[in-house]
C-alpha positions in Angstrom: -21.4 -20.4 8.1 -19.8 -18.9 11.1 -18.8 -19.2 14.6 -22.2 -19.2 16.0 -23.4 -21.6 13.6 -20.9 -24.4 14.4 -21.3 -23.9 18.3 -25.4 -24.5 17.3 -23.9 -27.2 15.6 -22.0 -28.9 18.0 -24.9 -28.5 20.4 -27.1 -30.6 18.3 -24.1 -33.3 17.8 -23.8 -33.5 21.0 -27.4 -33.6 21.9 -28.2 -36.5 19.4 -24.9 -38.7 20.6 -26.6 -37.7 24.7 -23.6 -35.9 25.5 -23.3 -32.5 27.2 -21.9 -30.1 24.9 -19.9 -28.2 27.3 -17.3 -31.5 27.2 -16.4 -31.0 23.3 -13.9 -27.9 23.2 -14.0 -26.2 19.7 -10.9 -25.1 18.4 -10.7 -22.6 16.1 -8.4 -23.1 13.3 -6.5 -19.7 12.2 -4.0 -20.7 10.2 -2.9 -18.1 7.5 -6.0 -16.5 7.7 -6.4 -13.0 7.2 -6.6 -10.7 10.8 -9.4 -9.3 10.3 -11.1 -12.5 10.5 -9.1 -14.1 13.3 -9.9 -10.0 15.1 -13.7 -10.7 14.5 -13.8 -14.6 15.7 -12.3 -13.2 19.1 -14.4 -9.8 19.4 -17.5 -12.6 19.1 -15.9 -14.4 22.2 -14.0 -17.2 20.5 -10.8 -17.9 23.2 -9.5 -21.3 21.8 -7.6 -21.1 18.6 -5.5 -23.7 16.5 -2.3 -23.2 14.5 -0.5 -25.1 12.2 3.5 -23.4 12.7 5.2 -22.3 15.1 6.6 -19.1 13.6 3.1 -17.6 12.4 1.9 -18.2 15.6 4.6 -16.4 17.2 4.4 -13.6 14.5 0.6 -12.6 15.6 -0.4 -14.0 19.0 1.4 -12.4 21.7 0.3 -9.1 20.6 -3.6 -10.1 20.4 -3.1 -12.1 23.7 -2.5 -9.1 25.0 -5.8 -7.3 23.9 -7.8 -10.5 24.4 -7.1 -12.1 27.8 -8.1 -15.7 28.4 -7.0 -16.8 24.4 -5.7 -20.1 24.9 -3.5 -21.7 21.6 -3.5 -25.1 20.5 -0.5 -26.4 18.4 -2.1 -28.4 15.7 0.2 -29.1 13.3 3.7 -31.2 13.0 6.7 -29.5 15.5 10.0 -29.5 14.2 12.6 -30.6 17.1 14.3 -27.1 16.6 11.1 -25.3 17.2 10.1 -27.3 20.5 11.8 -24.5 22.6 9.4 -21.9 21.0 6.2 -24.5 21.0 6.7 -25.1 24.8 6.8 -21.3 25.5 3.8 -21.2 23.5 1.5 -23.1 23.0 -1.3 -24.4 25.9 -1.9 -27.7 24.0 0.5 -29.6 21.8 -1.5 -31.9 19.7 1.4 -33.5 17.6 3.5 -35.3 19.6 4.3 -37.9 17.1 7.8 -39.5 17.7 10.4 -40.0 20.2 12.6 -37.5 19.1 10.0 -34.6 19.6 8.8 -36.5 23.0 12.8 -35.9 24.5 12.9 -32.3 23.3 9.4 -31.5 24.5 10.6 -33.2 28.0 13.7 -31.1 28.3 11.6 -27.7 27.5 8.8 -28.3 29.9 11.7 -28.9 32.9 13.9 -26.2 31.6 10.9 -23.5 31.4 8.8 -25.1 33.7 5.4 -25.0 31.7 3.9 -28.0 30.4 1.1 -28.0 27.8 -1.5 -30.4 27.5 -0.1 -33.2 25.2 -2.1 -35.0 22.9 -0.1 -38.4 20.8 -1.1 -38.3 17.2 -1.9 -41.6 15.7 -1.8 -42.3 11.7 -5.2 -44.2 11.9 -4.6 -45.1 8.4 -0.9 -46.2 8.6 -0.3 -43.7 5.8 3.5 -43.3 4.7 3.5 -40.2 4.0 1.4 -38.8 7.2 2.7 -38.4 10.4 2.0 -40.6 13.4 2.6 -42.9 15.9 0.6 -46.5 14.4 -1.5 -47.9 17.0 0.1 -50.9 17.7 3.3 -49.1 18.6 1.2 -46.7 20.5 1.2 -48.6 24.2 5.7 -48.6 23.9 5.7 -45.1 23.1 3.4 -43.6 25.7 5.1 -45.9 27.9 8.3 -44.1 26.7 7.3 -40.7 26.9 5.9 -41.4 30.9 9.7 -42.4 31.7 10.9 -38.8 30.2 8.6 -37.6 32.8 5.7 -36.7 30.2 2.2 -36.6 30.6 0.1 -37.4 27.6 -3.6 -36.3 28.1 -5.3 -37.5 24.7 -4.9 -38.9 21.1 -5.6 -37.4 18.1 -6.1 -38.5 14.3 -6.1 -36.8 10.7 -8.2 -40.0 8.9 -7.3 -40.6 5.2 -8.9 -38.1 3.2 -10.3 -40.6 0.5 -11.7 -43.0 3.4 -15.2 -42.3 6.0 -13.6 -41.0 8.8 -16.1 -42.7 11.4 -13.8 -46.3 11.4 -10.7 -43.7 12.4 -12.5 -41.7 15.0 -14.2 -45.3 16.5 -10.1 -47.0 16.2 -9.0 -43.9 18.4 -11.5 -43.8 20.5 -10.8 -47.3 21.3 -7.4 -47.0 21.6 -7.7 -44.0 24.3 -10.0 -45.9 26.0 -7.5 -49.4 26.4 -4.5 -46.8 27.3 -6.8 -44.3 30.2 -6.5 -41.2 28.2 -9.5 -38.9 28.4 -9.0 -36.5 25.2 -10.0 -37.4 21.7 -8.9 -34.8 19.4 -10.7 -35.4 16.4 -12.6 -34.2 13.8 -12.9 -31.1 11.1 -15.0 -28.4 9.6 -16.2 -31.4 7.2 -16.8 -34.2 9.7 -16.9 -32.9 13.3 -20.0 -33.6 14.0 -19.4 -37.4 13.0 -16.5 -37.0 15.3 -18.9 -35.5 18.3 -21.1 -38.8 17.8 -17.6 -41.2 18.1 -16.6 -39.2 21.4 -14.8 -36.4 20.0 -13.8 -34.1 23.6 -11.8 -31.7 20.9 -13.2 -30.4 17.1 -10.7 -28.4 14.9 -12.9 -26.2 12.6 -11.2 -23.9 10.3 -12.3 -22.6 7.2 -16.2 -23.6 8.6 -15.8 -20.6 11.2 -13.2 -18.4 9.3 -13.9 -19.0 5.6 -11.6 -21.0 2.4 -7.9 -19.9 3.3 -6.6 -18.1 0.3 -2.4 -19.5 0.0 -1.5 -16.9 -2.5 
């Protein structure tokens, strides 16, 4: 597999569910993987990358940003409240915005620096305890509270249970963007993206499909 491959990929999701494939925007996940890999995903044109913390992200993207104009970073993993200074400054997208806490430091960073990234409200489709989340019957409240902090939420997005099909948790957000007017569905992974594509997926996260199996030791 490889970059080209999933773009070819996408195009034929997106063909089969009648969509136009230029409204699915694939994010390339480069979390602790090696640079040489990252370095050869963005010398093939690849502009929209994914990270999971704040502090490797800081550690290797202003420097490529700089050789590579036009890379545009999405935050896709959990923000600590004491790291919402460094995600605003950041990050273009923030896909985790998943309690109130976050939602008043992320408001007083975006006045205070002036720069406000795309904000997507993660939902635990599967009302896991141990996954992060907003459920989706608390979900009209909270947008409703993040709107009076003077935020914007753009899209929802979903991490299904990894022992359940994923298409009842991509369907479940899509319907709950829909009955709350958000337009961005971020959902779906290097295993099941193109599932996602065919439930209205407008954002894929594909990591080790483009880059490879991360190696943690």
């Amino acid at each position: 597999m490889g970059l080209n491959d999933i773009k070819t990929r996408i195009a034929a999701a997106a063909e089969k569910a009648g969509r136009n494939a230029d409204s699915i925007t694939l994010i390339a996940v480069s979390k602790v993987q090696p640079e040489d890999r990252v370095l050869h995903v963005l010398d093939a044109g690849q502009r929209i990358f994914g990270e999971n913390y704040v502090q490797e992200a800081q550690g290797k993207w202003p420097g490529w940003r700089d050789r590579f104009p036009g890379v545009e970073l999405h935050m896709i993993g959990p923000v600590q409240s004491n790291k919402a200074k460094a995600a605003v400054g950041l990050f273009d997208a923030i896909h985790t915005l998943d309690r109130m806490s976050l939602a008043k430091k992320l408001a007083q960073q975006i006045a205070d620096q002036g720069r406000a990234p795309q904000l997507f409200i993660q939902v635990n489709t599967g009302d896991e305890p141990q996954k992060a989340g907003i459920l989706a019957d608390e979900l009209p409240g909270f947008l409703a509270a993040c709107r009076d902090l003077g935020l914007a939420p753009q899209g929802l997005m979903c991490i299904p249970p990894e022992d359940q099909d994923p298409v009842s948790h991509f369907r479940l957000l899509r319907k709950l963007a829909g009955e709350n007017d958000l337009p961005f569905l971020s959902m779906g992974m290097s295993a099941d993206f193109e599932a996602a594509i065919a439930e209205g997926a407008t954002h894929v996260r594909v990591g080790s499909a483009i880059f490879g199996a991360r190696d943690y030791g």
